[in-house]
VEXDOMAR-687317 format. One record per residue: residue number from 0; residue in one letter; x, z, y of N, C-alpha, C, CB in turn. Coordinates in Angstrom, 1 decimal, decimal comma. Glycine has a CB too. Example, Ala and Ser with C-alpha at 12.3 -4.5 7.8 and 13.67 -1.06 7.14 Angstrom:
0_A_13,2_7,8_-5,7_12,3_7,8_-4,5_13,2_7,8_-3,3_11,3_9,0_-4,5
1_S_12,8_7,1_-2,2_13,7_7,1_-1,1_12,9_7,9_0,0_14,1_5,7_-0,6
END
This chain:
0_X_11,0_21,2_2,4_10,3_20,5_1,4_11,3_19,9_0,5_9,3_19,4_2,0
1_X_11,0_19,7_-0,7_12,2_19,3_-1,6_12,2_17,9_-2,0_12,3_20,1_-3,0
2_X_13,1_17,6_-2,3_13,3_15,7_-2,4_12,3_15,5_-3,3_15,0_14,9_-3,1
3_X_11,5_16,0_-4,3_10,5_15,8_-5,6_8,9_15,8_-4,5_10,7_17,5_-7,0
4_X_8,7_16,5_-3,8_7,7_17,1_-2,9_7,7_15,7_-2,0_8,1_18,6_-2,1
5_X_8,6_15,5_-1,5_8,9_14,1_-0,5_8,2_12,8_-1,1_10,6_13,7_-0,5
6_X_8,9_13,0_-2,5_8,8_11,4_-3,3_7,1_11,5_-3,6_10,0_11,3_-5,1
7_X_6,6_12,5_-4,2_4,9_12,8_-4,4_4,3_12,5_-3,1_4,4_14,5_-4,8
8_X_4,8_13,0_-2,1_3,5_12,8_-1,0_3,6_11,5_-0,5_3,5_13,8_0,3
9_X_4,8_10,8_-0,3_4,8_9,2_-0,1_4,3_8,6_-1,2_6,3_8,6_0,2
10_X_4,1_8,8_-2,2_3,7_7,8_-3,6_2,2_8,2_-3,1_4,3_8,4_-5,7
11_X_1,5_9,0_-2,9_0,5_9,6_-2,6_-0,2_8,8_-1,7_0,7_10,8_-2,4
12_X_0,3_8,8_-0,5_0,2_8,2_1,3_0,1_6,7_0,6_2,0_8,4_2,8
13_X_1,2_6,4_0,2_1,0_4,5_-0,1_0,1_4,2_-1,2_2,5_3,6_-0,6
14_X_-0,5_5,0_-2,1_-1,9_4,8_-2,8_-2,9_4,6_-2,3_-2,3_5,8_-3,5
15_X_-3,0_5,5_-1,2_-4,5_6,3_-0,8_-4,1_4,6_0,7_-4,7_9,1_0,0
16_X_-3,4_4,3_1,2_-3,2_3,1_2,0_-3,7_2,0_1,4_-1,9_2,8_2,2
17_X_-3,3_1,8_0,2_-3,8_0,4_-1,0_-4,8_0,5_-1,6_-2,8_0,0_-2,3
18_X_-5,5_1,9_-1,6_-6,8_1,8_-2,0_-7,6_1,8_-1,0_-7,1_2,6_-2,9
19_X_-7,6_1,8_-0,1_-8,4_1,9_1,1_-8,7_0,4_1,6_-7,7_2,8_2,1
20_X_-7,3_-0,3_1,5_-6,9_-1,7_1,9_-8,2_-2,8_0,9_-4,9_-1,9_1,3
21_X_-8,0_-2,1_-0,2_-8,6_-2,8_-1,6_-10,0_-2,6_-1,2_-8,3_-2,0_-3,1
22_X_-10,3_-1,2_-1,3_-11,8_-1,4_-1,0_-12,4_-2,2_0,2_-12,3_-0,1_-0,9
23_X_-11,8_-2,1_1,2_-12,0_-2,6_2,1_-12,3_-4,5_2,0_-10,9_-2,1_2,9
24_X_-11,3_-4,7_1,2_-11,5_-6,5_0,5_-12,2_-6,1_-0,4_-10,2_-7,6_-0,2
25_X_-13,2_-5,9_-1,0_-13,7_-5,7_-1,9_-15,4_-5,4_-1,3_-12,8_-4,6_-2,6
26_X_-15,2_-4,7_0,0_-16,4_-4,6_0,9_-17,0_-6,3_1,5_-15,8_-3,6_2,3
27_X_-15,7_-6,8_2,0_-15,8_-8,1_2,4_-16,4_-8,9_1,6_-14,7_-8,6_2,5
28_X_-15,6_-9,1_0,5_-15,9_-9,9_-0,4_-17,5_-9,6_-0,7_-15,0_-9,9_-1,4
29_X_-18,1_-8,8_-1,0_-19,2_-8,1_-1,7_-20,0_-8,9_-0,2_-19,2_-6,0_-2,1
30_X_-19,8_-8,7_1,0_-20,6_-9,0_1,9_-20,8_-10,5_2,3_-20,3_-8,4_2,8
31_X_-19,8_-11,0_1,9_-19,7_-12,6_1,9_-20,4_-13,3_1,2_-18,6_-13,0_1,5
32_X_-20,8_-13,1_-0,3_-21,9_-12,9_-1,3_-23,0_-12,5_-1,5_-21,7_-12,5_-1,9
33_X_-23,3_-12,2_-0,5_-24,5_-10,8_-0,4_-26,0_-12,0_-0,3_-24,2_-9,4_1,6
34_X_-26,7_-11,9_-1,5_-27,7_-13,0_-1,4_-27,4_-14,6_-2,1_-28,0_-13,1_0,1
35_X_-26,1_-14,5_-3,0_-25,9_-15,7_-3,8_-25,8_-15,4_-5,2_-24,6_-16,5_-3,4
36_X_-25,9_-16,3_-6,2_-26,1_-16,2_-7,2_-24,9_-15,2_-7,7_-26,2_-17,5_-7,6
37_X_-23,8_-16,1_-7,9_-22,3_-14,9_-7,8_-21,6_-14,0_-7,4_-21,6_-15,0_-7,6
38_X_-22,6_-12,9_-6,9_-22,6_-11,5_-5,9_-21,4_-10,9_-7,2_-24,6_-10,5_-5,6
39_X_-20,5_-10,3_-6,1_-19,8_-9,6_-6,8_-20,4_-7,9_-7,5_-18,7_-9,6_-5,9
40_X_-19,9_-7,6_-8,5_-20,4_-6,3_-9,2_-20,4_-4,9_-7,9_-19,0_-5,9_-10,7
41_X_-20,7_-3,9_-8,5_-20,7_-3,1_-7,0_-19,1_-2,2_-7,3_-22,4_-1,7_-6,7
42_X_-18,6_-2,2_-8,3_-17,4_-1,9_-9,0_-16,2_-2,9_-9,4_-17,9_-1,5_-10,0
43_X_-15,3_-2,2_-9,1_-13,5_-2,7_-9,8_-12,8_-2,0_-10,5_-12,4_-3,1_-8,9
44_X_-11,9_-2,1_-11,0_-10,7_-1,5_-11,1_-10,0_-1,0_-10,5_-10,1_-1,9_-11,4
45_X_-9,0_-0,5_-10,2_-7,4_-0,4_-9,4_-6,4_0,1_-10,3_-7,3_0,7_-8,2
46_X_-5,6_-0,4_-10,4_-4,6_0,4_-11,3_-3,1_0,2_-11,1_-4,9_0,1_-12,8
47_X_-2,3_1,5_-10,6_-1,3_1,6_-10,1_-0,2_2,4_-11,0_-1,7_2,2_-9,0
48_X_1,3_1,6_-10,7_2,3_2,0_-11,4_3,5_1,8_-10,9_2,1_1,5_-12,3
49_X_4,5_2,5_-11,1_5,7_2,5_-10,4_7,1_2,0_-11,2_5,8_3,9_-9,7
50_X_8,0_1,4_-10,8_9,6_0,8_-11,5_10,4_1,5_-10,7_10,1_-0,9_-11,4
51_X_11,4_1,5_-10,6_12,7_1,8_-10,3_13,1_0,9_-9,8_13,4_2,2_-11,2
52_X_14,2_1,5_-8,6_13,6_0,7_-7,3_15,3_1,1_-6,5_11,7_1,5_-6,4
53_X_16,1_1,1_-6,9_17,4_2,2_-6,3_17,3_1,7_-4,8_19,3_1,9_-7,2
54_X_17,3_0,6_-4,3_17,7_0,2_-2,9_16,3_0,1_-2,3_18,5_-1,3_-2,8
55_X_15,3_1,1_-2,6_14,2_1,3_-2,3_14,1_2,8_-1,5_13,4_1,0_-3,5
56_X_13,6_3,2_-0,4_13,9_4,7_0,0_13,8_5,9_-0,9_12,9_5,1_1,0
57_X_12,8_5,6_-1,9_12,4_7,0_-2,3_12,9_6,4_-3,6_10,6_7,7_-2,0
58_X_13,5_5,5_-4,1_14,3_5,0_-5,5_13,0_4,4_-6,4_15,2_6,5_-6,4
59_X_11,9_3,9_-6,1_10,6_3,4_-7,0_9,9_2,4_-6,0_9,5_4,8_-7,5
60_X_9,5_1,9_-6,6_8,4_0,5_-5,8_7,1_0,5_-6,7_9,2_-1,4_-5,8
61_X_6,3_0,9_-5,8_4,7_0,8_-6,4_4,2_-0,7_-6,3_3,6_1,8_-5,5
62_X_3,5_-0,7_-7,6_3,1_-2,0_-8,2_1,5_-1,3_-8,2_4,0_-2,5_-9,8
63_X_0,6_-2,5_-8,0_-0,6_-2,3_-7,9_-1,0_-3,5_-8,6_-1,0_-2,0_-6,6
64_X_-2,1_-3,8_-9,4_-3,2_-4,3_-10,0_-4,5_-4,1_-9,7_-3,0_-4,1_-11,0
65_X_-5,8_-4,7_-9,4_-7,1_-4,8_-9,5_-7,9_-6,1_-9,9_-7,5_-4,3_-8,4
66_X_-8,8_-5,6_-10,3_-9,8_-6,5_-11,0_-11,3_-6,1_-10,2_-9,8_-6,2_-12,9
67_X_-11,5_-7,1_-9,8_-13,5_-7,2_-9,3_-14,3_-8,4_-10,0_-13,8_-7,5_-7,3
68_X_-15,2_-7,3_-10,6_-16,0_-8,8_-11,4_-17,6_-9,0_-10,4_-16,5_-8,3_-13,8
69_X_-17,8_-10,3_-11,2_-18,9_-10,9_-10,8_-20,1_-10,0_-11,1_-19,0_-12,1_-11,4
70_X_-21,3_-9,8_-10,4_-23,0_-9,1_-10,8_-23,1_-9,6_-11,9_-24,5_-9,5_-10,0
71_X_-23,4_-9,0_-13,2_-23,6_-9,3_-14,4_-24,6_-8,3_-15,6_-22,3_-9,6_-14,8
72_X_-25,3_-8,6_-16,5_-25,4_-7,5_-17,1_-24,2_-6,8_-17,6_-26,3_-7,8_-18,0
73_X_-22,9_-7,6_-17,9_-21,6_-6,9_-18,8_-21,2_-6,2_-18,0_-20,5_-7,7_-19,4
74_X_-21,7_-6,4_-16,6_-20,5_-5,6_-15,9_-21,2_-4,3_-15,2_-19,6_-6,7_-14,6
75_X_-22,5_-4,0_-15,7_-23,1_-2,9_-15,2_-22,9_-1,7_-16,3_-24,7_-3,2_-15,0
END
């Protein structure tokens, strides 16, 4: 497998990890709420991006961002 092949399938593995992680708080949360005024939306965001990273294994460090909004009409 080639060092390019390497670097894709670990950027890949640690996505599909942080989105799973996410949804998972995102399940929580939604159930914590479940029957109050402030019920979270049934939807979020995620949005993932990577820097340069040299003393990092694969030379990049994934940066992650998400947003979950409140039940709303704006947010349907």
């Amino acid at each position: 497998m080639s060092v390019e092949a390497r670097w894709w399938a670990d950027l890949r593995q640690q996505i599909v990890y942080r989105a799973k992680r996410l949804n998972t708080g995102h399940m929580i949360e939604a159930d914590q709420r479940y029957g109050y005024r402030d019920a979270l939306s049934p939807h979020g965001v995620m949005l993932f991006f990577v820097s340069d990273a040299p003393a990092q294994p694969h030379g990049y460090q994934l940066h992650t961002a998400y947003r979950l909004w409140l039940a709303s009409p704006e947010s349907q």
